[in-house]
C-alpha positions as CSV (number, residue, x, y, z in Angstrom):
1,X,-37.3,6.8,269.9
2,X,-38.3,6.3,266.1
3,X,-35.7,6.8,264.0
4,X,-35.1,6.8,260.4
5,X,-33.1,8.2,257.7
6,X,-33.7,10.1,254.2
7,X,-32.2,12.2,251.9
8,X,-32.4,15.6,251.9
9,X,-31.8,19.0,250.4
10,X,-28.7,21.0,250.8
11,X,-29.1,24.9,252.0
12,X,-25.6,26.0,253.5
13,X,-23.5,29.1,253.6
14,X,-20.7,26.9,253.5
15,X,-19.7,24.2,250.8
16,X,-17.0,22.7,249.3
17,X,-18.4,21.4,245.5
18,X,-17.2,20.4,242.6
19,X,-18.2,20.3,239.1
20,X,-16.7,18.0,236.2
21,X,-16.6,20.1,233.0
22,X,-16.4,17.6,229.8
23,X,-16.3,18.1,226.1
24,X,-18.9,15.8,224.3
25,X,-16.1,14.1,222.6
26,X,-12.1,14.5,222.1
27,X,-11.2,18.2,222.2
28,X,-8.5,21.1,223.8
29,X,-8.8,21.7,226.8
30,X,-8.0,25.3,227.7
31,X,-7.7,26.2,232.0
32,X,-4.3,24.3,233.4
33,X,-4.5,22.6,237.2
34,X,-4.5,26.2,239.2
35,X,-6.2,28.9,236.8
36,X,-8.6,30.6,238.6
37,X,-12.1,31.0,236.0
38,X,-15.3,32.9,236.0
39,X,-18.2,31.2,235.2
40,X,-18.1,32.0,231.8
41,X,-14.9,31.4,231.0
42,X,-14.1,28.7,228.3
43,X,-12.2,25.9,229.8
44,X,-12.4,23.7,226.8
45,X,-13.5,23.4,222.9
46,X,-13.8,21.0,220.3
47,X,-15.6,20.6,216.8
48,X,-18.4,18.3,215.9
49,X,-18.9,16.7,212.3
50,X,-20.9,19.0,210.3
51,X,-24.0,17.3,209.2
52,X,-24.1,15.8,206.3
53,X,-25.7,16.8,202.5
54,X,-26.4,14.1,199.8
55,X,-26.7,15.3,196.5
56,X,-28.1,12.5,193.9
57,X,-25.5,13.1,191.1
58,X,-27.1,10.3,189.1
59,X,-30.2,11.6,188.6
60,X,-29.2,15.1,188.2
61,X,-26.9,14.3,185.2
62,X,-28.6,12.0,183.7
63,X,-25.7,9.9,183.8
64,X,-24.7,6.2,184.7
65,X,-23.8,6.1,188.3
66,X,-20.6,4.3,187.2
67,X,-19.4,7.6,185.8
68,X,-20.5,10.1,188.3
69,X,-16.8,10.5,189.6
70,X,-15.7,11.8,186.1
71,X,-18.6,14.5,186.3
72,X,-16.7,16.4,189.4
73,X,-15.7,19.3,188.7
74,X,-13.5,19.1,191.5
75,X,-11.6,16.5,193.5
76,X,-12.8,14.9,197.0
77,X,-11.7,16.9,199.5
78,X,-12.2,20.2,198.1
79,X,-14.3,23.0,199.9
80,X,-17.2,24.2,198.0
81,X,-19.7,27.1,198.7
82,X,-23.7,26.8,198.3
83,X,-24.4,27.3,194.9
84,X,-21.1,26.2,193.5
85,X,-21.0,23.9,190.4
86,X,-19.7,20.3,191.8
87,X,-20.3,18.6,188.8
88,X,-21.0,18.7,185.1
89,X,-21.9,16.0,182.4
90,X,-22.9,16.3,178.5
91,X,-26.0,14.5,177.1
92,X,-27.8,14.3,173.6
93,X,-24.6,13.1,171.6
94,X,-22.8,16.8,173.7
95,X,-25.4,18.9,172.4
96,X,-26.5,19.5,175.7
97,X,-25.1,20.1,179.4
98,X,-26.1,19.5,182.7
99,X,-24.6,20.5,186.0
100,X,-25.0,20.1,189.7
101,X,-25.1,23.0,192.7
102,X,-23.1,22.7,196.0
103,X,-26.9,22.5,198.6
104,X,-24.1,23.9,201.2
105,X,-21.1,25.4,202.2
106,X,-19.0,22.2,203.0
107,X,-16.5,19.9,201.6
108,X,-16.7,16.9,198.9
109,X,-16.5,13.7,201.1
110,X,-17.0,11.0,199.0
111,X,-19.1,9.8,196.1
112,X,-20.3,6.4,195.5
113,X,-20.0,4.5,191.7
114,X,-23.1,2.2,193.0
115,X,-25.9,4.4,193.9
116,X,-24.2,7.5,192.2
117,X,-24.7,9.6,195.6
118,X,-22.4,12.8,196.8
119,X,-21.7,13.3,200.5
120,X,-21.1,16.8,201.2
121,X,-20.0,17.4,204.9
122,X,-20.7,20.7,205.9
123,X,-18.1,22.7,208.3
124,X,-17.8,21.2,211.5
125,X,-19.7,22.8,214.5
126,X,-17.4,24.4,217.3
127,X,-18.6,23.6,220.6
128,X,-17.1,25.1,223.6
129,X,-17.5,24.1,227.1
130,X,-17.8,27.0,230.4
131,X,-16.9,26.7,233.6
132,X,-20.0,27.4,235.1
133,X,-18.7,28.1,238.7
134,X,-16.1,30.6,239.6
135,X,-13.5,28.6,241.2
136,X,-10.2,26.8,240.9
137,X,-9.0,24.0,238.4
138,X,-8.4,21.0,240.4
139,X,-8.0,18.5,237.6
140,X,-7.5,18.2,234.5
141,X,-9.2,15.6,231.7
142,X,-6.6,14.9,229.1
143,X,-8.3,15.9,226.0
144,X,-11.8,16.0,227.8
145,X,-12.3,18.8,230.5
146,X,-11.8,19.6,233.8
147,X,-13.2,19.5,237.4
148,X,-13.4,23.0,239.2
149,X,-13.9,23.0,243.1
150,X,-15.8,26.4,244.4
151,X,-16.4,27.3,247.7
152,X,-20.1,29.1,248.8
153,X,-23.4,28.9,249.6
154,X,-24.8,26.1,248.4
155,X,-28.6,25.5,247.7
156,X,-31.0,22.6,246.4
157,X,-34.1,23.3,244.8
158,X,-36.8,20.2,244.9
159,X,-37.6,20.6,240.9
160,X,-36.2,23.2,238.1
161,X,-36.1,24.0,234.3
162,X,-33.8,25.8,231.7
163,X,-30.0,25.3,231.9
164,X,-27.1,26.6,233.6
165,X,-26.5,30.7,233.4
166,X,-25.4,32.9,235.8
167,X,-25.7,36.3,237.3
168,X,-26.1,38.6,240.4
169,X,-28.6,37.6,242.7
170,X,-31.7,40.5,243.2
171,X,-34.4,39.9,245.6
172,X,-37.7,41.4,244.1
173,X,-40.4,40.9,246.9
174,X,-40.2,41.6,251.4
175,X,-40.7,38.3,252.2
176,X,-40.8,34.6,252.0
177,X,-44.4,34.5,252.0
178,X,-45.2,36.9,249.4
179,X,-46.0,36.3,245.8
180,X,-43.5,37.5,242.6
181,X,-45.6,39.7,240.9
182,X,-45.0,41.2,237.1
183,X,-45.5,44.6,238.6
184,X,-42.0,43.8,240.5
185,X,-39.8,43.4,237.6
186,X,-38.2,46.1,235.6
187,X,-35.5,46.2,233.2
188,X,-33.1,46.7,236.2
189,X,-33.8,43.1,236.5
190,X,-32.1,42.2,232.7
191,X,-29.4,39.2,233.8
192,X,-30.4,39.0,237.2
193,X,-30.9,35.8,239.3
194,X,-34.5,36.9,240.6
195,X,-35.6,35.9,243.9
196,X,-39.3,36.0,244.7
197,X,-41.1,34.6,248.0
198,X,-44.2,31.8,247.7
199,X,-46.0,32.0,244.1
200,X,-45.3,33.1,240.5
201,X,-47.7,33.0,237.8
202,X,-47.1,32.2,234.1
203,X,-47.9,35.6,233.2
204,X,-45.0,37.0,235.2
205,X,-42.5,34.4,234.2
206,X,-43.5,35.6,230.4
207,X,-42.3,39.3,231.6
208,X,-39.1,38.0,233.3
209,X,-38.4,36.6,230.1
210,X,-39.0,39.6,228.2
211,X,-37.0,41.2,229.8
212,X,-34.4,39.1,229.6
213,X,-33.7,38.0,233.1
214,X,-31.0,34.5,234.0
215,X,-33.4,33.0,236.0
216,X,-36.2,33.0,238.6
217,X,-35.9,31.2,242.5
218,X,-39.1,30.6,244.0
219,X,-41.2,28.6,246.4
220,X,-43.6,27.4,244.3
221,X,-45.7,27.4,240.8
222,X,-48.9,26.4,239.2
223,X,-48.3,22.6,237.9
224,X,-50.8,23.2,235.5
225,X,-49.0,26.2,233.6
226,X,-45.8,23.8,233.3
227,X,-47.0,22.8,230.2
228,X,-47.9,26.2,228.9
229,X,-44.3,27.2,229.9
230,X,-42.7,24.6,228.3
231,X,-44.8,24.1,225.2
232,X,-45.5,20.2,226.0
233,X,-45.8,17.6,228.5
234,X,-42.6,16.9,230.5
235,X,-42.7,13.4,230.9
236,X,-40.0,11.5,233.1
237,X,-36.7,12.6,231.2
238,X,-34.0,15.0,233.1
239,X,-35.0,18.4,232.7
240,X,-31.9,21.2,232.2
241,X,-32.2,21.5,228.8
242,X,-35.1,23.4,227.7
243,X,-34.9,26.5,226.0
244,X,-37.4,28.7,227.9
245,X,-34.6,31.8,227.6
246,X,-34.4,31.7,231.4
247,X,-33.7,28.9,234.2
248,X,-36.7,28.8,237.0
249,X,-36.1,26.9,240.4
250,X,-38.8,25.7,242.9
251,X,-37.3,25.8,246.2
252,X,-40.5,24.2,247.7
253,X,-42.9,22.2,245.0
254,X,-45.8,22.8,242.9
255,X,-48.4,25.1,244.5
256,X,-48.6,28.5,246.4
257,X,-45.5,27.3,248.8
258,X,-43.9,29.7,251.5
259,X,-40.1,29.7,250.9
260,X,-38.1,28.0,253.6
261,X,-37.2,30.6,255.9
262,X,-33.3,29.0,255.7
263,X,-33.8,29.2,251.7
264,X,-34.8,32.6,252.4
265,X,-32.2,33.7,254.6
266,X,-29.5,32.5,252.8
267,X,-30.4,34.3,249.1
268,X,-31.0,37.5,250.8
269,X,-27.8,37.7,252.8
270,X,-26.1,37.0,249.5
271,X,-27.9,39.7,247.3
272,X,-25.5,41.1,244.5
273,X,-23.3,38.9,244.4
274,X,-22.6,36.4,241.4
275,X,-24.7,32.9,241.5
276,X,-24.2,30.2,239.2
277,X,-27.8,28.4,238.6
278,X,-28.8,25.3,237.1
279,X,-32.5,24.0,236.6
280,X,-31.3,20.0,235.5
281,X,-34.0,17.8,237.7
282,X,-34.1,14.2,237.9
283,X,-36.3,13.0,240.5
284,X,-36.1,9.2,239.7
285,X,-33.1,6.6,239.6
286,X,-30.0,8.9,239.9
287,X,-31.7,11.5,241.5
288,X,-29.9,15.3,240.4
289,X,-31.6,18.3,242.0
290,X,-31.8,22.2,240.9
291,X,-28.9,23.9,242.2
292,X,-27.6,27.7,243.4
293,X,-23.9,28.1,244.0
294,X,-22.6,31.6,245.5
295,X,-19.1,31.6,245.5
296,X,-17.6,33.5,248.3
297,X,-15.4,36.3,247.9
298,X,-13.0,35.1,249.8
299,X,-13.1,31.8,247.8
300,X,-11.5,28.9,248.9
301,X,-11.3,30.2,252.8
302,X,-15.1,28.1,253.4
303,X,-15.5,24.5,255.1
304,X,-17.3,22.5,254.5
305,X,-21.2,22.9,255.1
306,X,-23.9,20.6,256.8
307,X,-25.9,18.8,254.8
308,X,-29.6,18.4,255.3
309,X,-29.0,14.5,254.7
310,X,-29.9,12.6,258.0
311,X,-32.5,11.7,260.0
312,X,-36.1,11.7,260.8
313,X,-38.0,12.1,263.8
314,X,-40.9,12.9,265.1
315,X,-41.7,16.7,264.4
316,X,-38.8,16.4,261.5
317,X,-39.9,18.4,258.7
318,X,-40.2,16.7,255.2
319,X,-41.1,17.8,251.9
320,X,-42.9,14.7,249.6
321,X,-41.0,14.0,246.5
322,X,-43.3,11.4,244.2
323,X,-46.9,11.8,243.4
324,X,-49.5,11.9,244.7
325,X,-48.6,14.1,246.9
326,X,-45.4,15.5,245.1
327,X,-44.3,18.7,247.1
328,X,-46.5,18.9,249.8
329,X,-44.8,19.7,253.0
330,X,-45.4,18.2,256.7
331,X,-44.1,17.0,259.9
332,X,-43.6,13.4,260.9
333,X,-46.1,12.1,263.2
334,X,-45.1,8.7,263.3
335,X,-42.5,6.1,262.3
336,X,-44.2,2.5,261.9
337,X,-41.0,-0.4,262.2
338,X,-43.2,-2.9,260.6
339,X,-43.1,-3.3,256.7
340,X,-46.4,-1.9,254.8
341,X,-47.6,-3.3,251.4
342,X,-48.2,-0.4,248.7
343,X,-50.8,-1.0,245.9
344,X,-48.2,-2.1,243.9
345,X,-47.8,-5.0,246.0
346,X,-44.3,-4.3,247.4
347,X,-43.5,-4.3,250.9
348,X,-41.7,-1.2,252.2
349,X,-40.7,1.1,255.1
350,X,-43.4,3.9,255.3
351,X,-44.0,6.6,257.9
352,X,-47.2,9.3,258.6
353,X,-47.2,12.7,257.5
354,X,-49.3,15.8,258.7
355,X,-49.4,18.3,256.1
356,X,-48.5,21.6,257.1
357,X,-51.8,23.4,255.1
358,X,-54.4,21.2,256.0
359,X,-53.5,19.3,258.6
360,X,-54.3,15.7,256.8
361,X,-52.6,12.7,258.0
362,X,-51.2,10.6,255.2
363,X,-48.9,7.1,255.2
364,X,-46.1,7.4,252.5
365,X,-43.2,5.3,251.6
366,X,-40.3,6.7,253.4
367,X,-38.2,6.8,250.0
368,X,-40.9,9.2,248.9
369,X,-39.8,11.7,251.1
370,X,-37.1,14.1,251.8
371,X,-35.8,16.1,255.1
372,X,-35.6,19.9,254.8
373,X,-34.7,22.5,257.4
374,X,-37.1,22.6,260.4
């Protein structure tokens, strides 16, 4: 029988994961090997250079740039306010004086004799570091972060946006099939982790974020109101960091999509409890996928789930990943062994496809395509 393998998404009520928690450069970290964190518990902190504020003493004295060091009024090194006087210099024979302002809070860094320039640092920027995931420290990055192992349902999401946040999970429609509507959300929903069934608009998505909800699980959306959502084109980078002031996972793809009924399943048996969500994508090289991680109650008592990875068969259900085609769903209907040449002139391994809403019969690279439950 034909036989071959792809990657696939993960949907399991039982996973072990782990996430690496690390400071963007040297810092304290905070949560020992052991501590038990929530998801918003700080697990590590550091400070970032303040940006930095040139002020042309020079020009503003009227003064040789050889002599702007005499003109501070105090030494490098000292803190200053906005508006403070950070220099001073006498011109026509003393008759008249000049000074120049602090342009922000900050401290005196250095001044040059050549160009007759001021650096002002401003205060550094904290920057603190969560853990995400309620779990258990495994390990801990000297000076860096930590990696946290959680055990839970587990979920994959074939494209997201908006960052990592948290919050209970609330299922707002009856079924897989039927579309999030605006009428559906209330202010019950503020901080939720909203689950709807096949479809939501941008309209709807513009009230969840009015009314403040973490983020919204779906089957599918209107490619076309991506960019209205985001406020410009997407292009190929890794998505997670938008600020959109919620997170918004496709479980399925672009277009009015029934959820999986697995997908389904799994949120619903899990409403009101606690789910850590994040939209980061990256469907290219190094492929990252959307994610949903319920932590069990009982954490640490799970095993380790099936993953969808494996392979494909005949019948096997697969969700498209690259365009044109990008997530359309269908059943294998048959496995070719011989190599194909693409347009791009590259020979590769491809298979045939029968999408599941129209019933067309396509041949796609098999490194297009991912498995998902039957």
């Amino acid at each position: 029988m034909a036989h071959a393998y792809t990657p696939g998404l993960r949907v399991t009520d039982h996973a072990r994961v782990l996430r690496e928690r690390r400071l963007p450069l040297k810092g304290e970290v905070l949560a020992p090997i052991g501590a038990e964190v929530a998801p918003d518990s700080i697990v590590a902190r550091t400070e970032l250079p303040g940006n930095v504020q040139t002020v042309n003493l020079a020009q503003k004295l009227a003064t040789d740039p050889a002599k702007v060091v005499e003109t501070l009024v105090k030494p490098l090194g000292s803190s200053v306010r906005k508006g403070d006087i950070i220099a001073t210099a006498k011109s026509m024979f003393g008759f008249m004086k000049s000074h120049a302002e602090a342009p922000a809070d900050g401290t005196l860094e250095s001044v040059s004799g050549v160009t007759g320039q001021l650096i002002l640092r401003e205060p550094p920027i904290p920057v603190e570091v969560t853990a995400y995931v309620r779990g258990r420290v495994v390990e801990v990055l000297t000076g860096e972060g930590v990696i946290i192992e959680a055990f839970g349902a587990f979920l994959q999401g074939i494209f997201g946006v908006g960052g990592e946040t948290f919050g209970p999970i609330a299922v707002a429609v009856r079924g897989p099939e039927q579309e999030l509507l605006a009428e559906y959300l209330t202010a019950a929903h503020r901080g939720k982790v909203v689950v709807g069934g096949s479809f939501v608009t941008y309209d709807t998505l513009q009230k969840a974020r009015g009314i403040g909800v973490a983020a919204v699980v779906v089957g599918g959306f209107n490619d076309q109101d991506l960019k209205r959502l985001l406020g410009k084109d997407l292009g190929v980078a890794i998505t997670g960091g938008e600020d959109i002031g919620f997170t918004l996972i496709l479980t399925e793809g672009f277009g009015r999509i029934q959820m999986a009924e697995r997908t389904w399943s799994l949120l619903t048996s899990h409403q009101g409890e606690i789910a850590s969500v994040s939209g980061a994508t990256q469907i290219r090289a190094g492929v990252m996928r959307p994610e949903i991680l319920i932590p069990h109650a009982a954490a640490n008592t799970g095993g380790i789930g099936e993953s969808l990875e494996g392979g494909l068969d005949l019948g096997s259900v697969l969700r498209v990943i690259r365009e044109p085609y990008f997530g359309r769903i269908g059943k294998v209907t048959s496995l070719p062994a011989e190599l194909r040449m693409l347009d791009t002139e590259a020979h590769v391994r491809v298979l045939e496809v029968e999408f599941v809403d129209s019933g067309e019969r396509v041949i796609v690279p098999r490194a297009n395509v991912e498995r998902i439950a039957d």
